[in-house]
C-alpha positions as CSV (number, residue, x, y, z in Angstrom):
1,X,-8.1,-8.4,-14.5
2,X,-4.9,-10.5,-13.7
3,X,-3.2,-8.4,-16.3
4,X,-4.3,-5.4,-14.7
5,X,-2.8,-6.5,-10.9
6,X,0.3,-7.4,-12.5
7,X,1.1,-4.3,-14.3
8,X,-0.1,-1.8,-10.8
9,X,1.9,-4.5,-9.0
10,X,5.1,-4.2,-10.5
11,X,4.9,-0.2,-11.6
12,X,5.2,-0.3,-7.6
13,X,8.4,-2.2,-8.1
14,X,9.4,-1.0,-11.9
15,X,12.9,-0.7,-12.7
16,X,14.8,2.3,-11.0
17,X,18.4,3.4,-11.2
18,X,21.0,6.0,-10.5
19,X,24.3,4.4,-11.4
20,X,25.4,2.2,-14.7
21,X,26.1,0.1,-15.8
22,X,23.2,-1.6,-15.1
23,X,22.5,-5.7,-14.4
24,X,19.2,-7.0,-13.7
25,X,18.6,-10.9,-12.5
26,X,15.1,-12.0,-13.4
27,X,15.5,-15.2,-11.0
28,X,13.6,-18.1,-9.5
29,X,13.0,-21.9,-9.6
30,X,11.6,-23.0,-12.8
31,X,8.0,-22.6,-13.7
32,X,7.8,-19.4,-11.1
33,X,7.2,-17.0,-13.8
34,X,10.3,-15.1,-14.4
35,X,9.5,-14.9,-18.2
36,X,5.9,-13.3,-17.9
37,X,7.5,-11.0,-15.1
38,X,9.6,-9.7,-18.4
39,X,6.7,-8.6,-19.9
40,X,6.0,-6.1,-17.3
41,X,9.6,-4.7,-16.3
42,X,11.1,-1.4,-18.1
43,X,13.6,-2.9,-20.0
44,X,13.9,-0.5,-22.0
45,X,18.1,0.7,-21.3
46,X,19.1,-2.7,-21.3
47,X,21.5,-3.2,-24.4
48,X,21.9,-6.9,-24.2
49,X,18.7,-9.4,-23.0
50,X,19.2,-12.9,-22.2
51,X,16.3,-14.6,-22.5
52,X,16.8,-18.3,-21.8
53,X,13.4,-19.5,-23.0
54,X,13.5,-17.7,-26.5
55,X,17.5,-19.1,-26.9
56,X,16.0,-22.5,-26.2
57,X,13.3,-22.5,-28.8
58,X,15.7,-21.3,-31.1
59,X,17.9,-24.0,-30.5
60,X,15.1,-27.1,-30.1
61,X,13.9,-25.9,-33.7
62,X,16.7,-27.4,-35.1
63,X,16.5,-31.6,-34.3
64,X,19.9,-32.4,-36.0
65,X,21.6,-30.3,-32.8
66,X,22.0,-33.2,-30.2
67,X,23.6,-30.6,-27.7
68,X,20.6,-27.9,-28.4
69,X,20.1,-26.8,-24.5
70,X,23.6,-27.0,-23.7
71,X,24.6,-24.8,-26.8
72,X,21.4,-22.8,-25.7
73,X,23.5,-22.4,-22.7
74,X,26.7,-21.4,-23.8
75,X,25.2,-18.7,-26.4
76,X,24.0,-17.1,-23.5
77,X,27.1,-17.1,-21.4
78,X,28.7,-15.7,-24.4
79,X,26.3,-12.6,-24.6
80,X,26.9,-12.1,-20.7
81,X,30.5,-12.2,-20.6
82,X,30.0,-9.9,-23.8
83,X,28.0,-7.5,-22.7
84,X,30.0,-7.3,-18.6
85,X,33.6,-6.9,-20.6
86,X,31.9,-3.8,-23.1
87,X,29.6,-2.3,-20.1
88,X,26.8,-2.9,-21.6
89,X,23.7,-2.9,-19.7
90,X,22.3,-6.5,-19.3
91,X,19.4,-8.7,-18.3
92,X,19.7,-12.2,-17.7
93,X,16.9,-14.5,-16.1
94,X,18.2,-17.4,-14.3
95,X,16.8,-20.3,-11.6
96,X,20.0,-19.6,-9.4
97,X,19.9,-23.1,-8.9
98,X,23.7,-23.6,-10.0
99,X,26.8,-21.9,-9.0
100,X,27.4,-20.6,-12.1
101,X,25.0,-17.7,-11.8
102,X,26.4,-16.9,-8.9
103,X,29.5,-16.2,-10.4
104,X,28.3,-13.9,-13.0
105,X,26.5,-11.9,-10.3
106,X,29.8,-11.2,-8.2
107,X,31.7,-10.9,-11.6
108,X,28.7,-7.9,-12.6
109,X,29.0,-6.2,-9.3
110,X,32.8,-7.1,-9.1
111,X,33.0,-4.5,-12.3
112,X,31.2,-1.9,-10.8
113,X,27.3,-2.4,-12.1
114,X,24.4,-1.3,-10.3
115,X,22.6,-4.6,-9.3
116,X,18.8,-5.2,-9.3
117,X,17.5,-8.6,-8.7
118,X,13.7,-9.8,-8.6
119,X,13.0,-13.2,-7.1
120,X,10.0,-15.0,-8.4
121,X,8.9,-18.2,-6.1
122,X,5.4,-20.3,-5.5
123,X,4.3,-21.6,-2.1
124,X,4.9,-25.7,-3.4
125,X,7.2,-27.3,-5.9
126,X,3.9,-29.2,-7.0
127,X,2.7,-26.0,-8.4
128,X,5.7,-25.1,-10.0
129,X,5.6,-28.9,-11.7
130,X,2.0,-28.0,-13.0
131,X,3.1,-24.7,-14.4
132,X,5.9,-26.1,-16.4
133,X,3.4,-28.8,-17.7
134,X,0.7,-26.3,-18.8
135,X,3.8,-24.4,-20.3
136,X,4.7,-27.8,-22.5
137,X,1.2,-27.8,-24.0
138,X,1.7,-24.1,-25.0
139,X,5.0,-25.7,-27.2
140,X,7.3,-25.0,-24.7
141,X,10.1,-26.8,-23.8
142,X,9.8,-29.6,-20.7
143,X,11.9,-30.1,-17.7
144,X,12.2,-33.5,-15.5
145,X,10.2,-33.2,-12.8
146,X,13.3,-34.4,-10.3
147,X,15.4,-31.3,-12.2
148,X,12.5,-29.1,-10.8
149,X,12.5,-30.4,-7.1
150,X,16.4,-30.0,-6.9
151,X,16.5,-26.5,-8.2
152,X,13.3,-25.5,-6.0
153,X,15.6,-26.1,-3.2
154,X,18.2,-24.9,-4.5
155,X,17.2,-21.7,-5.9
156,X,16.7,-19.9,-2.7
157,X,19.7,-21.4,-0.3
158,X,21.8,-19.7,-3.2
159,X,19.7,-16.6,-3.2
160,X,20.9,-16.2,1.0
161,X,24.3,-16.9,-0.4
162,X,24.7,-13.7,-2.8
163,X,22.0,-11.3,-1.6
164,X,24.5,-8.9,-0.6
165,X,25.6,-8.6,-4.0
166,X,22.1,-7.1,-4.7
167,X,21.8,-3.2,-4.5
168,X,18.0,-3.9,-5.0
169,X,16.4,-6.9,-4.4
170,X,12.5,-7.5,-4.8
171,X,10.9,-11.2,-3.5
172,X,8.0,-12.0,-5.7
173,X,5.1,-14.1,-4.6
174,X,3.4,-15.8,-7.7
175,X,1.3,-18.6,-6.5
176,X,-1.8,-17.2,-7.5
177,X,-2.8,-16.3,-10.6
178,X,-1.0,-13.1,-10.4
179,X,2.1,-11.5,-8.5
180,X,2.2,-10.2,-5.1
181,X,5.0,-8.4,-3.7
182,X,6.3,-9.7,-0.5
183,X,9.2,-7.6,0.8
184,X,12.4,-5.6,-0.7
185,X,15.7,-5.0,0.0
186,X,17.2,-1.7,-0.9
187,X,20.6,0.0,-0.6
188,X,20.9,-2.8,2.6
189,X,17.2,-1.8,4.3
190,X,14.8,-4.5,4.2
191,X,11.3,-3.6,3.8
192,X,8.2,-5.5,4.1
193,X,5.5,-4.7,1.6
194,X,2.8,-7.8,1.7
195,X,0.9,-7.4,5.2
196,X,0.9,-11.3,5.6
197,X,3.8,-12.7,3.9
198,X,3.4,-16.3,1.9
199,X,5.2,-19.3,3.8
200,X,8.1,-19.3,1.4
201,X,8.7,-15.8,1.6
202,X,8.5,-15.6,5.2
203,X,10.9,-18.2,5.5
204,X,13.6,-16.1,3.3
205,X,12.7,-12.7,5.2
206,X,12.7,-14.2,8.9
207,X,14.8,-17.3,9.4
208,X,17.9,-16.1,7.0
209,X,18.0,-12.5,4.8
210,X,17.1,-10.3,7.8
211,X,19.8,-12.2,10.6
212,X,22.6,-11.9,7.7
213,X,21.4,-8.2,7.0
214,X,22.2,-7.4,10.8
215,X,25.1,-9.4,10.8
C-alpha cells in the first residue's frame, strides 16, 4: 500500500523539464529518505548519478581504507565537477547541511542548468535518529547521533539560503510511513499542495521561503 502512495504521490511531482542541462538535488537531513525517494523519480536522462549511500558501501567494504567516507566523499565531488565541466546531466543527493553543496548548486545554475530540487524532512530529529538506526540493522552505514541533530538544523536554514537557485523546488513530508507533498515552488510561484501542512513544512513555507519570494 505504502508503495502504492508513494509512486501516485510522486508521478504528481515526477521529474519534468524543458531546458538542459539538467541538475537534480535529492536533499534533506539524514535518515529523511532521500534514497528511497530515488527509487521513485525518472531518472532516466541523467548521465552521471551520485549516490552517496552506494559510494559509501563501496568504500566501508574495504577495512584497510582508514579515510573510507572521506574518500567516499571526494569520488563524488570528482563525478560532479565531471559531469558540470562536460554538461552532463547530473543527480546528486545531499543533507545541505554543509556549505559545500551550496556551492555546487550556484556552480550548476551558474553554468546554465535547469535546476530541480526535492526536499525530504520528518516532523522530529528523534525520528530521523530512529530511521538511521533501523537503516544500520539493514547493514547500512551509522551516523552519530550529535552529527544528525546539527545537520537537522542545518539542513533547512541552508535550504532558505539557495532556494532561489531552484527553478523547481518540491518540499517533501516523510514522517509517516510514506511521502506527502507539502508545497512547490516553480519558475518563482509557490504553490501549496498538502491542505494542512506538517509543522516543519509550515515553518519553511510561512515564516521564511514565501517573505524572501516577495522580497
Amino acid at each position: 500500500m505504502n508503495h502504492n502512495i508513494n509512486k501516485e504521490v510522486i508521478n504528481n511531482i515526477q521529474v519534468s523539464y524543458l531546458n538542459v542541462p539538467l541538475a537534480i538535488f535529492l536533499i534533506g537531513p539524514n535518515g529523511s529518505g532521500k534514497s528511497t525517494l530515488r527509487k521513485y523519480l525518472d531518472l532516466s536522462d541523467i548521465q552521471t548519478n551520485i549516490d552517496p549511500d552506494m559510494l559509501n558501501k563501496i568504500y566501508l567494504s574495504n577495512p584497510l581504507n582508514k579515510n573510507n567516507l572521506f574518500d567516499s566523499s571526494k569520488h563524488a565531488l570528482r563525478m560532479y565537477h565531471e559531469a558540470i565541466s562536460k554538461r552532463l546531466n547530473v543527480c546528486l543527493e545531499s543533507t545541505l547541511a554543509g556549505k559545500g553543496t551550496m556551492q555546487r548548486i550556484k556552480e550548476a545554475k551558474d553554468n546554465g542548468y535547469f535546476t530541480i530540487a526535492y526536499y525530504v524532512l520528518l516532523n522530529s530529529v528523534d525520528l530521523n535518529i530512529e530511521r538511521i538506526v533501523n537503516r544500520v540493522q539493514r547493514g547500512g552505514h551509522s551516523i552519530p547521533e550529535d552529527i544528525i541533530q546539527k545537520r537537522y538544523i542545518e539542513s533547512p536554514k541552508n535550504l532558505i539560503s539557495i532556494q532561489t537557485q531552484f527553478d523547481i523546488l518540491h518540499i517533501i513530508d516523510n514522517s509517516e510511513p510514506y511521502f506527502r507533498t507539502q508545497f512547490s515552488k516553480i519558475n518563482g510561484e509557490f504553490k501549496k499542495v498538502a491542505n494542512q501542512l506538517e509543522p516543519m513544512a509550515l515553518n519553511l513555507y510561512n515564516q521564511v521561503l514565501v517573505p524572501l519570494a516577495k522580497e
